[in-house]
C-alpha positions as MATLAB code, in Angstrom:
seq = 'XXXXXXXXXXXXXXXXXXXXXXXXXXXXXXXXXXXXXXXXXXXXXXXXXXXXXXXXXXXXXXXXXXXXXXXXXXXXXXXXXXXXXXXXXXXXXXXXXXXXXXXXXXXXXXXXXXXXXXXXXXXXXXXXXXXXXXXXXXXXXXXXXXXXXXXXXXXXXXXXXXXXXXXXXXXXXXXXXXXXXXXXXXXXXXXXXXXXXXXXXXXXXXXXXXXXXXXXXXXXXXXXXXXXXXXXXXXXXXXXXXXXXX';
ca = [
     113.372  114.187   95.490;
     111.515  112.423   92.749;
     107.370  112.628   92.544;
     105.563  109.497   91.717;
     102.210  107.779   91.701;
     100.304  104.266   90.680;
      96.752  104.659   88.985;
      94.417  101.662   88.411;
      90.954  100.931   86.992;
      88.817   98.248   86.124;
      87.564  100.051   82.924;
      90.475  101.204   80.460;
      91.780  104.633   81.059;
      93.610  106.720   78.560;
      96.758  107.834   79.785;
      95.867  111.206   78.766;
      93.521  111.415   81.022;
      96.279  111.242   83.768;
      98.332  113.589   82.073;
      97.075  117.413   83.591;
      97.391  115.484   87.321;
     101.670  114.485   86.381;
     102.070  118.025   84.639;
     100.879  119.606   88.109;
     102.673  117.131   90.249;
     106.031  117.490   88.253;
     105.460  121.167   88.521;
     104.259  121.399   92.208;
     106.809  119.152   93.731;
     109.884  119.160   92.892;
     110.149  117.208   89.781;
     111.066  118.211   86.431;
     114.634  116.824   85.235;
     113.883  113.576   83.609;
     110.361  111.299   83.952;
     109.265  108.193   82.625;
     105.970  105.608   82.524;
     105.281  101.733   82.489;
     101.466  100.732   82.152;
      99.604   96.986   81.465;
      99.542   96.721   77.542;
      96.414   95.143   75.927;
      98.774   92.158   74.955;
      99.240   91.426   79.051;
     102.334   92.977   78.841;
     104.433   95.820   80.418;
     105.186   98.801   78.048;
     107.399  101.501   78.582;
     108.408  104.819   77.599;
     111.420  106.822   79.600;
     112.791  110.299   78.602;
     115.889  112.303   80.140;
     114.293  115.819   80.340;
     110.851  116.999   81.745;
     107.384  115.789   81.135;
     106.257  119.396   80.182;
     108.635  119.144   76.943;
     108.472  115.726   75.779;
     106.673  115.736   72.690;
     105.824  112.204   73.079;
     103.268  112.802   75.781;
     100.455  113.536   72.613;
     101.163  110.039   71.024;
     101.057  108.248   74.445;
      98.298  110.234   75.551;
      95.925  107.702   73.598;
      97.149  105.134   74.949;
      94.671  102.729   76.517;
      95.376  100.437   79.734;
      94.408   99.535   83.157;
      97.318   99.910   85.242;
     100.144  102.600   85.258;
     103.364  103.831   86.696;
     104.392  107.147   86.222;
     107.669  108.472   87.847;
     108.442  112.628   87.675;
     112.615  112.613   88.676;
     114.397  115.571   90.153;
     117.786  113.585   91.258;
     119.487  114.098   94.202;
     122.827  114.070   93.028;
     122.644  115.900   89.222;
     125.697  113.893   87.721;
     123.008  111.140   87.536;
     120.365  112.670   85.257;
     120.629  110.559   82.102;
     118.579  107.983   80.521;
     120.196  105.289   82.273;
     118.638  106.596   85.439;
     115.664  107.812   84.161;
     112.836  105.731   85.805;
     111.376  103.756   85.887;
     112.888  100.773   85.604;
     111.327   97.189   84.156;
     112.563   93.686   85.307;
     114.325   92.220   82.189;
     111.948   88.689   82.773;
     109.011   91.470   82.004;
     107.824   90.773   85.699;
     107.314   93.794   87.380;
     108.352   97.854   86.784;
     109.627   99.540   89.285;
     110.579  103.320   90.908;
     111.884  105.318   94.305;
     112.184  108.413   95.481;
     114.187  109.796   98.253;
     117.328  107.788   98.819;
     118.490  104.279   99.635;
     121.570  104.000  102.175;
     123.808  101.174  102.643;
     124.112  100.526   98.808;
     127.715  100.701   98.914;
     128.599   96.642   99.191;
     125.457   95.856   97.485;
     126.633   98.067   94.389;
     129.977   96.554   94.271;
     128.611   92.926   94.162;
     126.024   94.194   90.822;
     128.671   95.901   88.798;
     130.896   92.331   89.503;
     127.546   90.921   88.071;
     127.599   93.197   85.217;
     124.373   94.021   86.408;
     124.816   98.466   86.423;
     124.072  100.867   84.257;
     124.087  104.038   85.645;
     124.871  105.683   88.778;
     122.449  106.599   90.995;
     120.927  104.125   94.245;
     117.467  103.409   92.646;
     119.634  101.334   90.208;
     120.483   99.313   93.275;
     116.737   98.855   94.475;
     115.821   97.751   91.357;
     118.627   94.803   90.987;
     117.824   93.843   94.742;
     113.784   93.839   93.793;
     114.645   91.072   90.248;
     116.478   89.271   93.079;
     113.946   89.212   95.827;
     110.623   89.340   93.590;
     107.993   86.737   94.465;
     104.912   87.954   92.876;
     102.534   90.672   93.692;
     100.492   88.771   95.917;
     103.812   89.777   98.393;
     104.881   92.582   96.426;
     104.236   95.567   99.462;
     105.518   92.709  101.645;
     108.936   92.738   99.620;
     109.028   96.327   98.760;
     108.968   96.633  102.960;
     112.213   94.416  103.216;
     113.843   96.365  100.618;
     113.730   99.412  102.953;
     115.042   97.634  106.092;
     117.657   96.323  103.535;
     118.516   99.876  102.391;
     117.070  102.233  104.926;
     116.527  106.024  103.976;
     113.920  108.207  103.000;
     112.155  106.732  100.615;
     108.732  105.851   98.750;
     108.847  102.352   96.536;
     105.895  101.631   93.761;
     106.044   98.957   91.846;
     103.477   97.626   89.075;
     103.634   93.793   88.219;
     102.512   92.262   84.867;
      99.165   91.051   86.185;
      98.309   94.613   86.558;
      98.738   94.951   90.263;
      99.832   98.542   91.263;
     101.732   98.905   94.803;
     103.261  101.370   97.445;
     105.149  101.348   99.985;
     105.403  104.790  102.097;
     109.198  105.282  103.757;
     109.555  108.845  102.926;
     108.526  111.246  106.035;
     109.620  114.117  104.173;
     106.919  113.089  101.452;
     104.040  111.435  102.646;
     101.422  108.953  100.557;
      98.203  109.236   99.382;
      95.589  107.281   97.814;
      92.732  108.870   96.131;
      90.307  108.927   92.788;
      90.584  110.905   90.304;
      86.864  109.963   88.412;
      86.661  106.175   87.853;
      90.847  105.869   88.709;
      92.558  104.978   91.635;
      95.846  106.532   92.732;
      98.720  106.085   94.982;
     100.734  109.146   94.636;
     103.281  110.983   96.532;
     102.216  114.404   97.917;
     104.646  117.355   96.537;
     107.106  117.463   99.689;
     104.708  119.515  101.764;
     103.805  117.588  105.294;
     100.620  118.710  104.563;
      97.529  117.667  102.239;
      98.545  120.214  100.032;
      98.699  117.980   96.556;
      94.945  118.048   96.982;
      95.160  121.722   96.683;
      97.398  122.406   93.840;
      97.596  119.077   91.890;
      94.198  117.324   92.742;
      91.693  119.685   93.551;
      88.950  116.930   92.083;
      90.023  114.017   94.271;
      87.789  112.228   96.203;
      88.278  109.139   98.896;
      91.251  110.830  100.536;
      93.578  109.429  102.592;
      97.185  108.701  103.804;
      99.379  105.608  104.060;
     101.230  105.374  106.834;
     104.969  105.643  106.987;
     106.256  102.520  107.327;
     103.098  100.881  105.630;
     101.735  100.061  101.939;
      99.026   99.252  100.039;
      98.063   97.646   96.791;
      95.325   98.953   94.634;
      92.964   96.615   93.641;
      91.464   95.760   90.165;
      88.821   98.423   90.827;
      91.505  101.274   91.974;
      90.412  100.692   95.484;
      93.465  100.348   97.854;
      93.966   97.210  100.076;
      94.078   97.003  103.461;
      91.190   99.685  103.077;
      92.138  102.915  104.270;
      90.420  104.944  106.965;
      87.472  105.454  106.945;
      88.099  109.260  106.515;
      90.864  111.602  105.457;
      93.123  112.073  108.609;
      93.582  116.422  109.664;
      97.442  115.788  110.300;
     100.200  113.331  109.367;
];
């Protein structure tokens, strides 16, 4: 019952300036037990930071807040099961070749043989079925020119409710919307792009609470994803305007 979004710009972006829109989404939806963020470094890397307990109280947020980048991942947890809220589950979660970050929310079924063949592997660190997305996804990664095509198969792998975002090394930031219970949406937020889960409410509600200021509004389809672009738009282009109902 995690909350999560992709932002993207083709001008730098503090991550500060993202920060008021994950406070009100971690405390709209029904975040708030661990959280964690992977954004485009200036070296061309991915960096990282991941923290067991709420966004509101890590005082890390004011360093990282200066941060500078292009691309970013931010993932707000609230676990389904509780006995996996640790740091080894905290998400996201980065590809050890530096390839790609990753995060879910909702739940992944049919993990059970797929589990058993990672921990053989040596492969598992914690508990919970994101683990098991994110081993598939270093597996099955081709590079984010197919990356919503891959993050698709993952969810006919493991079906469930569930949202996948993944950001690659190049920068590119992309969704794919499984989660009925917690529909999609891509929006800006100024000069940024953003891909974000919408508070558990069937509704356009995030726009209300969390994103009052967000303009180009629209849904991805369940079963559908998009990539945002270098500029923050998404691709395939969206609607041409915001749909009333999901």
């Amino acid at each position: 019952m995690c909350e999560h979004f992709v932002a993207r710009a083709a001008q730098p972006f503090a991550l500060g300036e993202l920060w008021e829109f994950a406070g009100r989404l971690e405390r709209f939806g029904l975040a708030g037990w661990s959280w964690g963020a992977a954004w485009l470094a200036p070296d061309g890397g991915l960096a990282s930071h991941r923290d067991p307990g709420p966004f509101r109280d890590d005082l890390a947020i004011d360093r990282l807040a200066g941060m500078e980048t292009t691309s970013v991942l931010v993932h707000l947890r609230r676990p389904s099961k509780l006995s996996t809220v640790g740091l080894a589950d905290t998400q996201p979660f980065l590809d050890p070749a530096g390839r790609f970050a990753f995060s879910h929310n909702g739940d992944l079924r049919n993990v059970r043989a797929a589990r058993s063949r990672y921990l053989a592997q040596g492969r598992i660190v914690g508990r919970a079925d994101s683990e098991i997305g994110q081993r598939w996804l270093e597996d099955q990664w081709a590079g984010t020119a197919d990356a919503t095509e891959t993050l698709a198969a993952m969810h006919q792998t493991f079906p469930g409710q569930a949202n996948l975002l993944a950001l690659g090394c190049d920068g590119g930031a992309h969704v794919y919307a499984g989660n009925t219970e917690n529909p999609v949406f891509t929006f800006r937020l100024g000069h940024i792009g953003v891909a974000s889960t919408g508070i558990y409410s069937i509704d356009r509600s995030i726009f209300r609470f969390v994103a009052p200021g967000a303009t180009e509004r629209h849904v991805v389809r369940p079963g559908h994803g998009v990539t945002l672009g270098p500029d923050g738009a998404p691709h395939p282009p969206a609607p041409s305007r915001e749909p009333l109902t999901l």
